[in-house]
C-alpha positions in Angstrom: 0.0 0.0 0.0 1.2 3.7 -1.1 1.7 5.6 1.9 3.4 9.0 2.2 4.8 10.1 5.6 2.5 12.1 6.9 -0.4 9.4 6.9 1.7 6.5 7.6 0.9 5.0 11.3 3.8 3.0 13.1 2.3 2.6 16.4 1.4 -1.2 16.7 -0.8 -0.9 19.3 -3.2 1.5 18.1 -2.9 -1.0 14.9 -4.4 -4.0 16.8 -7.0 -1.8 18.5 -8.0 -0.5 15.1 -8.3 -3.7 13.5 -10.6 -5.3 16.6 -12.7 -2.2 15.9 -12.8 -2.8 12.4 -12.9 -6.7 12.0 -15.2 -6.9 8.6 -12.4 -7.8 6.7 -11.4 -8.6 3.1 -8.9 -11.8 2.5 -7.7 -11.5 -0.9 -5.7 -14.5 -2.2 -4.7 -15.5 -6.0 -6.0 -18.5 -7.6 -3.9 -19.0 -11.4 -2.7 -15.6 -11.0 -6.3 -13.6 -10.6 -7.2 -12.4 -7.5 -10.0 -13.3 -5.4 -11.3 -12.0 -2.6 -13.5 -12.5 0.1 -15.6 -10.3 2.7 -15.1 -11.7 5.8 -15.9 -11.2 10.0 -12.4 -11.8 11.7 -10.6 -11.5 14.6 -7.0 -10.6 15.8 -6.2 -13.2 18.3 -2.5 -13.6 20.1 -0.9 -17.1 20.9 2.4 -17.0 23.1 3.8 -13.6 21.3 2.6 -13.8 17.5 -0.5 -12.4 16.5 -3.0 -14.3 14.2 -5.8 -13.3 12.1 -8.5 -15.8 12.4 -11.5 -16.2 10.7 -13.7 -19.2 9.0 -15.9 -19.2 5.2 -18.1 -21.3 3.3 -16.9 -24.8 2.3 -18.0 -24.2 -1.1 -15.8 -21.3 -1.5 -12.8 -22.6 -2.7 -10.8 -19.8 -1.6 -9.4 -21.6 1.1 -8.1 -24.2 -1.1 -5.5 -21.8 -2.0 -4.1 -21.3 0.9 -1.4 -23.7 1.2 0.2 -22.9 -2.1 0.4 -19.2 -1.2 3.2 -18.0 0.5 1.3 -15.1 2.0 -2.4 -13.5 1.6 -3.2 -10.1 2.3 -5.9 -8.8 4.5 -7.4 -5.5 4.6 -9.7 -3.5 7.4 -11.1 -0.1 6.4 -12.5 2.3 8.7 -14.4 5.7 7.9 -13.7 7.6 4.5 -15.4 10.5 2.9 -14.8 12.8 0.6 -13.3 16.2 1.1 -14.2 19.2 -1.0 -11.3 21.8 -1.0 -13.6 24.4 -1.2 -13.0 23.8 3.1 -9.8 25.2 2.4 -8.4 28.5 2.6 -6.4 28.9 -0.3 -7.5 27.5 -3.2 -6.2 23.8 -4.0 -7.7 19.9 -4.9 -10.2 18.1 -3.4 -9.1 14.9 -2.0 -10.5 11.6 0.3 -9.7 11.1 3.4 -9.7 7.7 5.0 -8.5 4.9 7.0 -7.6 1.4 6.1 -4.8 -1.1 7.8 -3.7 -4.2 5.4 -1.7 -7.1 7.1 0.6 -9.6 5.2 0.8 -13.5 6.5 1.0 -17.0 6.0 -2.9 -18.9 6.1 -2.9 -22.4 7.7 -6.7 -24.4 8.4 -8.0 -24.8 11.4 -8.8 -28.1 13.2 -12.4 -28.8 14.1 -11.3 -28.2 18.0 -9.6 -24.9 16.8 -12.5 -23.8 15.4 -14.9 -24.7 17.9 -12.7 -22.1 19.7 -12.6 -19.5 18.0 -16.3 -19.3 17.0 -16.8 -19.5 20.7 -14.6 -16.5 20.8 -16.8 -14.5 18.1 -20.1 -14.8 19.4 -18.5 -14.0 22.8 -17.5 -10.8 20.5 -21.0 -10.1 19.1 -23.3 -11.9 21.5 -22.8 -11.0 24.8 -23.9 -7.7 25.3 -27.3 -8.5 24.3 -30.2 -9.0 25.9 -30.6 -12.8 24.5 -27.3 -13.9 23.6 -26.9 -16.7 21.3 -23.6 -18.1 22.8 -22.0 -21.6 21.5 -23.1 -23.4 24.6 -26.5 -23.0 24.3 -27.0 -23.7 20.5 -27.7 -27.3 19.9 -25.5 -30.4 19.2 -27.1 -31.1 16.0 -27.3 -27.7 14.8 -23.5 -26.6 15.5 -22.6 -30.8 14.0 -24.3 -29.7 10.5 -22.7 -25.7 10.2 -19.8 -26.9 10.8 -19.8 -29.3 8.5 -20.1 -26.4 5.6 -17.2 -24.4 7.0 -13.9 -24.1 6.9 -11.5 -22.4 9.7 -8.6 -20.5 9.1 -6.1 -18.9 10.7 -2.8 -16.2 9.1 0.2 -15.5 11.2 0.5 -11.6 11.0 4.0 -11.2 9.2 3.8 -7.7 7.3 1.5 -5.0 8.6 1.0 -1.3 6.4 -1.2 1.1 8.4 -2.3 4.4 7.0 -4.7 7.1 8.3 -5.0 9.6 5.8 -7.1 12.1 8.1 -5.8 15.4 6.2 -2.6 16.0 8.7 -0.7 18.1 6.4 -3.3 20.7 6.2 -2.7 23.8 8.9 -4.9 23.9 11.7 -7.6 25.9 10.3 -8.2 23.5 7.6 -7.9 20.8 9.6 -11.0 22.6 11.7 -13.3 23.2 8.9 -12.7 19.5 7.8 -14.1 18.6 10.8 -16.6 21.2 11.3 -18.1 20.2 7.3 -18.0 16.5 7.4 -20.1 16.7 10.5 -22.7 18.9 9.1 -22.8 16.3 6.0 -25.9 14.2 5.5 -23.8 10.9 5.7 -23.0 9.0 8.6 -19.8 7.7 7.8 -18.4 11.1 7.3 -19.8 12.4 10.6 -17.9 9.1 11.7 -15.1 10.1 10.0 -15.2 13.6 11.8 -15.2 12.2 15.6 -12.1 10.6 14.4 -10.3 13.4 13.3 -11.9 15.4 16.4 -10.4 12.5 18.0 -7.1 13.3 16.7 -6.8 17.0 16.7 -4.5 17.0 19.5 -2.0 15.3 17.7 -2.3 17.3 14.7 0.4 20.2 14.2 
């Protein structure tokens, strides 16, 4: 991924945090040199000190099946983006997009069944548990989680790689960066209002 210096983000830890914000993924392997890809819920998951993507798809998609004669895959996490009109600038200039987006390189293995028993344990943990009828593992049926797991398949990619970049409009001056803000919340659009509590988020940092 192209990333000039003033977007590029080399703190680790606010890379993992991003990514367990932003875990709707998209694995993108090659299959007789085209790429596929596929859209995907994942999570970042750490075993002794390496950090693993994990994640499972259909057993009919045979993207999986390309896994063990690729040396890596690439994954990639987006988070808010919008459009920015320069128009919110005070001298005249180009408009541009602003967004946020995290890809990590690795080597995909399969999971056992046991692995992925854990780890979809793990997920609906994630997205279950706040709720006010949570459909956790242990109280779905034998016979229902014995047939879906028969048309899955379990995966898991040893983070190797990992390009970050939040292109959040850094290198304007401050009173750019303000009206930025101050017009992507007043837009129509919920991901750019998303997009401004992030840079609102940020404006401490920025010069």
């Amino acid at each position: 991924m192209y990333i000039p210096k003033h977007f590029k983000v080399t703190d680790i830890q606010e890379v993992y945090k991003f990514i367990q914000a932003h875990s709707f993924g998209t694995l993108v392997t090659t299959k007789n040199g085209r790429p596929i890809a596929t859209h995907l819920p994942l999570q970042l998951v750490k075993e002794d000190e390496a950090f693993y993507i994990t994640g499972h798809m259909a057993y009919g998609n045979s993207q999986w099946r390309t896994f063990e004669a690729a040396e890596e895959v690439l994954v990639m996490f987006q988070g808010p983006h919008a459009y920015i009109s320069s128009s919110w600038y005070e001298k005249e200039n180009v408009p541009t997009w602003n967004y946020q987006a995290v890809h990590v390189y690795g080597k995909a293995s399969i999971l056992n069944e046991e692995e992925l028993k854990q780890d979809l344990t793990k997920l609906l943990e994630k997205y279950e548990n706040h709720r006010d009828a949570p459909v956790l593992w242990d109280k779905l049926s034998p016979s229902l989680l014995e047939k879906e797991l028969k048309g899955i398949v379990g995966f898991k990619i040893k983070a190797g790689e990992i390009q970050a970049a939040y292109k959040l409009s850094q290198n304007r001056n401050q009173t750019d960066y303000g009206n930025i803000i101050d017009n992507l919340q007043n837009e129509n659009n919920s991901i750019s209002n998303e997009l401004a509590a992030v840079m609102e988020k940020g404006s401490k940092n920025h010069l």
